[in-house]
N, C-alpha and C positions, 0 to 999 in steps of 0.2 A: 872680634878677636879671631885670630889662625888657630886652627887646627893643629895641637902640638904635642905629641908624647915625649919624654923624655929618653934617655936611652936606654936607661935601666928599668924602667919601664916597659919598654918593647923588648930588651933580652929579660925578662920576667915572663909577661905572653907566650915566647917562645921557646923557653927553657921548661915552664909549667904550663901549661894553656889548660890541663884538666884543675888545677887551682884559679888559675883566672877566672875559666868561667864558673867555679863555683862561688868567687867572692864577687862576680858578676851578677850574680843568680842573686846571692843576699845581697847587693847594693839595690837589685831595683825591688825585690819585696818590701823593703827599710821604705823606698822612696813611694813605692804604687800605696801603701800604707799611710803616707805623709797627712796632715793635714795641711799643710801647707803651699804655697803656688811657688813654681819651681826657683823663681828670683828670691825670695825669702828665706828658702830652703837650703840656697849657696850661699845665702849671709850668714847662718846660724854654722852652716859648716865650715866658713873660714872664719868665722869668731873660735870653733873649735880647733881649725887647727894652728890659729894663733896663740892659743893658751897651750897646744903640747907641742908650740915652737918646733911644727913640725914644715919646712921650706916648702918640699915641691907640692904638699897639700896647699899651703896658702898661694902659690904659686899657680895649682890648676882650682883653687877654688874660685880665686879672684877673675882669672881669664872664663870662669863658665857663669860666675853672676855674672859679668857684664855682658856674658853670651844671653841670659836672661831677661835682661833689663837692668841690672842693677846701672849705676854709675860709680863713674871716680871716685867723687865728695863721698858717696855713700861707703864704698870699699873702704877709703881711707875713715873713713866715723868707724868703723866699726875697728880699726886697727887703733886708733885714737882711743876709743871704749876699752880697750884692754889695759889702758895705764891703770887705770884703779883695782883694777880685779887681781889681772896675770904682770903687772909691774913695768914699768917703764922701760927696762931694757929687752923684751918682747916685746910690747908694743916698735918703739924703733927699729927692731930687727923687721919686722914685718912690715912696716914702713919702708923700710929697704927694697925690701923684694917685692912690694906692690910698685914699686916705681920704677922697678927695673922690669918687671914686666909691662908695664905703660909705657916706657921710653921704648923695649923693644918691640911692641906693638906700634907703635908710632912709626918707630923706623921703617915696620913694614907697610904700612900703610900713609905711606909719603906724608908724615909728620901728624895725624890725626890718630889721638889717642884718647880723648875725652870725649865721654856722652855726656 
């Protein structure tokens, strides 16, 4: 997966950057803390941020599991896994945008977007 901020993202760094880096500073305590290895760690957080139907979290969660190891089937199971909990139409919504970021990784990567 590419390397990708979003733009509101990067005018947030540079509007705040003494906020960045302190929600910087708490993301990696959260993670140095983790029990977990770092691919299982992006699945638990985009199962979270598919239940608060929150886009460009499931958006850069999805592109840093697969940055970890995760795969496709897997990202999309866990988006699948949300029908019973957070309801069918989060679950598809999420389904949405894991596929649009697939096809545009794919795009960039002359058609290969599956591990």
């Amino acid at each position: 997966m590419t390397d990708y901020l979003p733009s509101i993202y990067v005018k947030f760094l540079e509007r705040f950057p003494e906020v960045a880096e302190a929600q910087g500073t708490l993301a990696r305590s959260v993670r140095e803390r983790s029990p977990f290895d770092p691919r299982t760690d992006r699945l638990i957080k985009l199962a979270m941020a598919i239940g608060a139907e929150a886009e460009g979290a499931v958006r850069s969660n999805m592109r840093k599991a697969i940055e970890h190891g995760a795969t496709i089937d897997e990202v999309r199971s866990v988006a699948l896994a949300a029908i019973t909990t957070c309801g069918f139409p989060t679950a598809i919504a999420a389904l949405g945008w894991i596929e649009e970021v697939a096809e545009a990784e794919a795009a960039l990567n002359g058609g290969r977007a599956e591990r």
